[in-house]
C-alpha positions as CSV (number, residue, x, y, z in Angstrom):
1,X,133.4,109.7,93.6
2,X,135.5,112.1,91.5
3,X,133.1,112.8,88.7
4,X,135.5,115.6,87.3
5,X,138.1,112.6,85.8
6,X,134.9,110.6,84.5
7,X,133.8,113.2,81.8
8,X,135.2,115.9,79.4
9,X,132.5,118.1,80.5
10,X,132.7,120.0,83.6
11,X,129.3,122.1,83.6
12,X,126.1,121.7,82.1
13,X,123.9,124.7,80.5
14,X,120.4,124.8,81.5
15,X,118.3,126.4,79.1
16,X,115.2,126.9,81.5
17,X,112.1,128.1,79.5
18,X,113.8,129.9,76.7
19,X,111.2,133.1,76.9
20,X,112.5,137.0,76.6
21,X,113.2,139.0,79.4
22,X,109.9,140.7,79.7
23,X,108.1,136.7,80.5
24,X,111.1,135.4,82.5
25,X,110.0,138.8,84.8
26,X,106.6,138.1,84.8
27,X,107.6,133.9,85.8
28,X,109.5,135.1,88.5
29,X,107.0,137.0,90.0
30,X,104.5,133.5,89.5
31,X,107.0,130.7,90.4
32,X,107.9,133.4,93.4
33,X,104.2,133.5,94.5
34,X,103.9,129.7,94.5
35,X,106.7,129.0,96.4
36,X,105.9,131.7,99.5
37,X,102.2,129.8,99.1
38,X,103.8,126.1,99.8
39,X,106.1,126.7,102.3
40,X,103.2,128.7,104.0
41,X,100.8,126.1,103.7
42,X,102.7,123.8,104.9
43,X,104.4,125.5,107.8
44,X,100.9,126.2,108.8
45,X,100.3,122.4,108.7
46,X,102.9,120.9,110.5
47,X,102.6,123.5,113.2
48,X,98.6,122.6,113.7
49,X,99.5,119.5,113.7
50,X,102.7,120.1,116.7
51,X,100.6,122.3,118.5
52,X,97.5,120.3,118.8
53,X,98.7,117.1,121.2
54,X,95.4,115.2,120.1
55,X,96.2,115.5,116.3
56,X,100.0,115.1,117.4
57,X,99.3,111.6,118.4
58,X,97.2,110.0,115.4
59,X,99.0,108.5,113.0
60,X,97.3,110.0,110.1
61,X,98.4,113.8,111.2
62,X,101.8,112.5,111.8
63,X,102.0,110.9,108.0
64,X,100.7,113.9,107.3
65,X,102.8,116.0,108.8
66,X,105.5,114.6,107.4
67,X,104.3,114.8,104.0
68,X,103.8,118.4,104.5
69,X,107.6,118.2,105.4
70,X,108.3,116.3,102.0
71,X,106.5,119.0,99.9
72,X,108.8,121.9,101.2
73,X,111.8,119.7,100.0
74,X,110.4,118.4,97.2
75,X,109.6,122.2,96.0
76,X,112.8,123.4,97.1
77,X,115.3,121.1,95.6
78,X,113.8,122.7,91.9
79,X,112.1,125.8,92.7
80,X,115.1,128.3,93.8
81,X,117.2,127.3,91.0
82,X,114.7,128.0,88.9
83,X,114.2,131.3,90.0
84,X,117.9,131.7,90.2
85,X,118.5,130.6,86.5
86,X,115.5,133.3,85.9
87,X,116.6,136.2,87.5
88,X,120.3,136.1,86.2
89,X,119.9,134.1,82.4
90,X,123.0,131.7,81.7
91,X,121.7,128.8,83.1
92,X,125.3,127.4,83.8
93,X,125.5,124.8,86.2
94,X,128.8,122.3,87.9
95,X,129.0,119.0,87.0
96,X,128.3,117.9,90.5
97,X,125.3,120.5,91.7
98,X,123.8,118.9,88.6
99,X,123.7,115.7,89.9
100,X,122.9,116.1,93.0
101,X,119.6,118.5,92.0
102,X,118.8,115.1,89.9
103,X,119.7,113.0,93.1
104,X,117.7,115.0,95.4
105,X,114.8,115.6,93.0
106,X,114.4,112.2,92.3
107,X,114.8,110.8,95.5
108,X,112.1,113.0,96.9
109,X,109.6,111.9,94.5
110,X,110.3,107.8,95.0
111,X,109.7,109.5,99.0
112,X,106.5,111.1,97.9
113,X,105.3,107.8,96.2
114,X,106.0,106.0,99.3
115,X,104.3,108.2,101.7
116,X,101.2,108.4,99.0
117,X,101.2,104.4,99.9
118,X,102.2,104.8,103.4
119,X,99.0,107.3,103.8
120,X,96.5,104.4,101.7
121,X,97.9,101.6,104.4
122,X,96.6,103.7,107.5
123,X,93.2,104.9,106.0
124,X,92.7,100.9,104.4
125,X,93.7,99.4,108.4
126,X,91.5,102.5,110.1
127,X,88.5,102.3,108.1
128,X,88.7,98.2,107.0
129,X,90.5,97.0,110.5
130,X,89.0,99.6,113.2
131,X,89.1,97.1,116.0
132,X,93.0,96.2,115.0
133,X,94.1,100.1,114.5
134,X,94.9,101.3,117.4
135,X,97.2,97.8,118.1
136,X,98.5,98.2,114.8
137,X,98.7,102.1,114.1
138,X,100.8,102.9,117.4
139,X,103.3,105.5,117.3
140,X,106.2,104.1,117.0
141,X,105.0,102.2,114.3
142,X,103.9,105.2,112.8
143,X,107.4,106.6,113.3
144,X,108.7,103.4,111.5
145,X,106.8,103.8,108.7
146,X,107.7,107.1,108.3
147,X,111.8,106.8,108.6
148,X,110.9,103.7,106.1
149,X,109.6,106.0,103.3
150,X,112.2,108.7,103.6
151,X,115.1,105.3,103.9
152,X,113.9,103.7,100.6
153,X,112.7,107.2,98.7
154,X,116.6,107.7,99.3
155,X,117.8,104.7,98.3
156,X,115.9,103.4,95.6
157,X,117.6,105.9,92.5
158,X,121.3,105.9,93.9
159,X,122.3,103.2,91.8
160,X,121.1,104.7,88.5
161,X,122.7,108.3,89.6
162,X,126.1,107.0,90.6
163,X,125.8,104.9,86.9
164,X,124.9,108.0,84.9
165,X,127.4,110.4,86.9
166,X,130.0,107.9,85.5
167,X,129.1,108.0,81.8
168,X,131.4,110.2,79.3
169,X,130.0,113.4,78.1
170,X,130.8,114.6,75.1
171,X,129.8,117.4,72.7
172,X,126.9,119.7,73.5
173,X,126.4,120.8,77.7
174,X,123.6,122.0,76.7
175,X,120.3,120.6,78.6
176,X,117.2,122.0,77.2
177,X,115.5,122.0,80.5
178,X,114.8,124.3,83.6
179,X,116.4,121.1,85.8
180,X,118.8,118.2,85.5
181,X,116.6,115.1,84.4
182,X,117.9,111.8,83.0
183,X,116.6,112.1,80.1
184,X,117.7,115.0,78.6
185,X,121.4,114.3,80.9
186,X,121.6,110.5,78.8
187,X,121.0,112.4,75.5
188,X,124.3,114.2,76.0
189,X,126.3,111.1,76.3
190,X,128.4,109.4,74.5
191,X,127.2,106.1,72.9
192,X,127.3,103.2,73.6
193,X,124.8,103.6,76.6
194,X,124.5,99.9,77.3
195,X,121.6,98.5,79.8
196,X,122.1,102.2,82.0
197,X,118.6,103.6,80.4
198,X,116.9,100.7,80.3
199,X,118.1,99.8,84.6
200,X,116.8,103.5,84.6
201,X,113.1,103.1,83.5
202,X,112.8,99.6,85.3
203,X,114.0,101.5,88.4
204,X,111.3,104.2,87.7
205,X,108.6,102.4,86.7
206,X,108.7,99.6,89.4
207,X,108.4,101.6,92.5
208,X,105.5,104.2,90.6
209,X,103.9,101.1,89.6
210,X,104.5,98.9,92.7
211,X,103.0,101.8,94.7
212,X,100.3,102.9,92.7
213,X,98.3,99.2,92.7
214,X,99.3,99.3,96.2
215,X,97.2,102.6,96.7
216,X,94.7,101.4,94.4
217,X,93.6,98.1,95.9
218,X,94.0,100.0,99.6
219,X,91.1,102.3,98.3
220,X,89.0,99.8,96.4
221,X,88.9,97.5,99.8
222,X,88.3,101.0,101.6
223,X,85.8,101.8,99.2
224,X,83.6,98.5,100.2
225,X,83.8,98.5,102.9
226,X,82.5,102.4,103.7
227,X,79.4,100.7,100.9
228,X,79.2,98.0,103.2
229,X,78.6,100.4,106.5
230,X,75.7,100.3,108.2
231,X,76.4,104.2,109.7
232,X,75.9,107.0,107.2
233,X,77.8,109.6,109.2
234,X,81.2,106.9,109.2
235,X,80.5,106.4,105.5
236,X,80.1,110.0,104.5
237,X,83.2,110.9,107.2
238,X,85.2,108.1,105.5
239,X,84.5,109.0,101.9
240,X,85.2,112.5,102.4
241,X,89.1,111.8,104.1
242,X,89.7,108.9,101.3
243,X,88.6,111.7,98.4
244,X,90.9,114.0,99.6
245,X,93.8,111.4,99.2
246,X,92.6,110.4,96.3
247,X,92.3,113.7,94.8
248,X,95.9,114.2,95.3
249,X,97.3,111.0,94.3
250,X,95.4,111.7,91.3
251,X,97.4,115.0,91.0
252,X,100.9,112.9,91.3
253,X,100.2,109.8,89.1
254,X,98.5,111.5,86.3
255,X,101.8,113.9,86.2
256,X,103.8,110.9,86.4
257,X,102.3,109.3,83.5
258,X,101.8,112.6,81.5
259,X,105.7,112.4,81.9
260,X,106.4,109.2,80.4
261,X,103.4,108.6,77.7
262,X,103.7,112.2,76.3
263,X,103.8,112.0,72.9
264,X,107.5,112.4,71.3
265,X,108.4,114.7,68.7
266,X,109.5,118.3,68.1
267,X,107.1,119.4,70.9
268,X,108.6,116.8,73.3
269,X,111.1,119.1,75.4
270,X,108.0,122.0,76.0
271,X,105.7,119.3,76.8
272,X,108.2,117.6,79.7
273,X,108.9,121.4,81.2
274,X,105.0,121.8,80.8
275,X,104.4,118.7,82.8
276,X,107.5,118.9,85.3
277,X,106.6,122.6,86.4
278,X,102.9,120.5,87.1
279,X,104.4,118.1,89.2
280,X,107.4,120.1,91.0
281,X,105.8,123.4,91.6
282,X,101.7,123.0,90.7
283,X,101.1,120.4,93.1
284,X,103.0,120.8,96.0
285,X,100.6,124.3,96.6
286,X,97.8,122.4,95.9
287,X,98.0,119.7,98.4
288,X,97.8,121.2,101.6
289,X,94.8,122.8,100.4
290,X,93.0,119.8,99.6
291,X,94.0,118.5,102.5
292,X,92.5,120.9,104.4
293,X,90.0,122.5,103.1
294,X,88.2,118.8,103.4
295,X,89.5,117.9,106.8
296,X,87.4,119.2,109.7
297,X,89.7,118.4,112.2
298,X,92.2,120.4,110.6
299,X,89.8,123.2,110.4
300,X,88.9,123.4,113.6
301,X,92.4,123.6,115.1
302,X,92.8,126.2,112.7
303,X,89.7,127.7,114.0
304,X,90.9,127.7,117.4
305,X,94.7,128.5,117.0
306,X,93.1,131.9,115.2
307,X,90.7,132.1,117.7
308,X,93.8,132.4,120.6
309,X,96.1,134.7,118.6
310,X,92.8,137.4,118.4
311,X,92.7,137.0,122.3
312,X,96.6,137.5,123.0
């Protein structure tokens, strides 16, 4: 698609977090620190899981894994911009990097909310179906529900992308934000607007809703049935994996809804940076730790892997 011939406007102006030069220093050094922290944490999860051929083969370490694989992505396709934009101000972006950030960015999310449902489905059929999981839960089913998430995170915003990449632009290129987002991107375009925001918030708020009462009722039928147990150690062992899940679904959602109920105003533009820094760079170095830090299995291997690298 030839977006140049589509709009007067051939770059866009990020104005990132609009702080002097003394706090952009001082959020380098932070958003620097964060990042090093996420890709380490999850390197160092995916390689537990590769390395260990017992974890390697259950399907909750290879959703894992490759969720651990989504949060590098997700963090990168924001984070190094922003610290870009931060260490030389000017914020000017092309036309086309723009949209693809808000392609990429996007698209990793709808994955994240997938694989948040994908990871509810195999603790719901482990803990609920244990007789039926290992039929159900093999691995190439496992590696089917995995391309599945990444295929439909992928596809399910190019629609609304392609729609607003062929809107006219005109006036201010100014977006008063640290990435390209919809909303402040449709604010810069010329009226009329037609359905295109509206398709746009269906499109959102279908698969975040769709997937969240799908988590939801996974855990609730979980969470009876671990009541329901007659074995203390599988109900403690079950509550602790399904809190860590639900701990950082928690962290996702609420973000997610932060985002879109957040009240409107003057304050509006601080408060989505606020929240989208939360979401985009907050999280992403706080999942593998609660991931881990509750997971004994994980631990152990840990244990062990540290345990061989003192010997060698």
């Amino acid at each position: 698609m030839d977006w140049a011939n589509e709009t007067a406007i051939k770059e866009f102006i990020l104005l990132g977090f609009g702080v002097d030069q003394q706090k952009r220093f001082l959020l380098l050094i932070f958003f620097t620190i964060l990042y090093v922290l996420t890709l380490t944490e999850n390197i160092i999860i995916i390689t537990l899981v590769l390395l260990d051929a017992h974890l390697a083969q259950q399907p909750m370490y290879i959703l894992l894994s490759n969720f651990s694989w989504l949060e590098m992505c997700y963090v990168s396709s924001t984070v190094p911009r922003m610290l870009f934009d931060l260490s030389f101000p000017g914020g000017v972006i092309s036309f086309q990097s723009c949209f693809l950030q808000f392609y990429i960015f996007f698209s990793l999310g709808y994955t994240e909310c997938f694989f948040l449902a994908a990871m509810a489905l195999d603790r719901y059929l482990a803990i609920c179906h244990p007789l039926h999981y290992p039929q159900i839960m093999i691995q190439n089913s496992c590696y089917t529900l995995v391309a599945t998430c990444w295929v439909l995170g992928f596809l399910w915003y190019i629609g609304p992308v392609f729609l607003i990449s062929g809107l006219s632009f005109c006036g201010s290129n100014t977006i008063d934000h640290f990435v390209c987002d919809p909303g402040p991107i449709l604010a810069l375009a010329c009226p009329p607007l037609g359905y295109i925001p509206l398709l746009c918030y269906i499109v959102v708020s279908s698969a975040v809703l769709a997937t969240f009462l799908f988590i939801v009722i996974s855990y609730a039928c979980v969470g009876v049935t671990l009541v329901k147990t007659s074995s203390q150690t599988r109900r403690i062992k079950g509550f602790t994996t399904v809190s860590s899940h639900l701990a950082v679904v928690t962290l996702f959602y609420g973000s997610v809804v932060a985002m879109y109920v957040g009240p409107n105003g003057e304050n509006q533009a601080q408060i989505t940076k606020v929240v989208t820094i939360f979401y985009s760079a907050i999280t992403p170095v706080l999942n593998p730790l609660i991931y881990c830090l509750r997971n004994d299995q994980m631990k152990e291997t840990l244990e062990r892997f540290l345990r061989k690298k003192r010997v060698m």
